[in-house]
N, C-alpha and C positions, 0 to 999 in steps of 0.2 A: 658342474656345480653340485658341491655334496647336498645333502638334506637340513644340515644346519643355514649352509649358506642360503639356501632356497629360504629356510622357515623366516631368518636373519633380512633377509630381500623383503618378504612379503609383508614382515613386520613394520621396515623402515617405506612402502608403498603404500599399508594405511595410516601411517601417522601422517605423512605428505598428505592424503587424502583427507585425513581430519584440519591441519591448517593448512590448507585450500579451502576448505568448506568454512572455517571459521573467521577468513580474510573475507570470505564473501557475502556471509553473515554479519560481518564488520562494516562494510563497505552499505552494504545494505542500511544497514541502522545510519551512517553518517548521512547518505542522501534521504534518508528520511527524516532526520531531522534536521538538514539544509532546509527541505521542502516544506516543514511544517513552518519554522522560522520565516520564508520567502513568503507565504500564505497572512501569517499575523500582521507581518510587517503590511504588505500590499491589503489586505482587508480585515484591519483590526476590529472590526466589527463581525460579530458572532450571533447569529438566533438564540431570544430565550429561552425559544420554545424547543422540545426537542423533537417537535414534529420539523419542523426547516431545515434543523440542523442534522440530522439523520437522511434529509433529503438528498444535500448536497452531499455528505459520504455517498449516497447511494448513485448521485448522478456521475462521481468519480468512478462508482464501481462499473457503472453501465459502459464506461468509456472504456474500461477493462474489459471486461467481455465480447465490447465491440472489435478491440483488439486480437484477444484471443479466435477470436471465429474468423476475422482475417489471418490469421495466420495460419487456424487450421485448413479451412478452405479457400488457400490463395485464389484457387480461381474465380472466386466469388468476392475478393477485396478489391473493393472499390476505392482505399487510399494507397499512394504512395507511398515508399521508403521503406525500411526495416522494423519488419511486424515483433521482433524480437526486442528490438528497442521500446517499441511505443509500447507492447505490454509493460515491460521495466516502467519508462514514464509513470504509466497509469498505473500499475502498482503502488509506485511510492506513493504518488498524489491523492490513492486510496485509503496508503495507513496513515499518511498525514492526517489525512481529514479523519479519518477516525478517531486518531490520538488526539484532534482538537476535538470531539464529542466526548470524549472520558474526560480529558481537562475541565471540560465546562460542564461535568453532571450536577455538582454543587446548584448553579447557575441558573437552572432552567423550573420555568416555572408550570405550575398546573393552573388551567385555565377553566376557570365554575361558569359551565355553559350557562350561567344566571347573570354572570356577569355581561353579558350581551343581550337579555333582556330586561328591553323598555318596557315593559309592564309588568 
């Protein structure tokens, strides 16, 4: 193989490389908002506050992390199954719920610690 065909090769090896990354990029955003959509639907009820509603983004993210540290040190995971998967899972179910906290920013109210008192 001359050096054209080499440069010609390596040329048509990153644009594969670019859509493969961009399918999976793709793929990504659709189960993310499957996920979001599955979430509304199942609990169309949202906090106004955005102390709650940042909670549960954060309890999603914890389930990610917990993921991640199982998978980095398997010897030390204590669940079941493909640590690669349940990070993915908890991924998506992360930017879901975050994409339901920028949705609902309009939404969310400020609370006048007066308003809770009685005298």
């Amino acid at each position: 193989m001359n050096a054209t065909q080499q440069m010609a090769r390596a040329e048509r090896m990153d644009r594969m490389s670019e859509i493969r990354d961009r399918a999976i990029e793709t793929l990504a955003l659709i189960a993310i908002e499957e996920e979001y959509e599955k979430a509304c639907t199942k609990y169309p009820l949202w906090p106004e506050d955005p102390v709650h509603a940042a909670g549960i983004v954060t309890e999603e993210a914890g389930e990610l992390i917990q993921a991640a540290l199982d998978h980095t040190y398997h010897d030390l995971n204590h669940h079941d199954g493909d640590t690669l998967k349940r990070m993915e899972k908890e991924a998506i179910q992360t930017v879901a719920m975050a994409l339901r906290f920028l949705v609902n920013l309009s939404k969310y109210r400020k609370f006048d610690k007066r308003e809770n008192n009685n005298g």
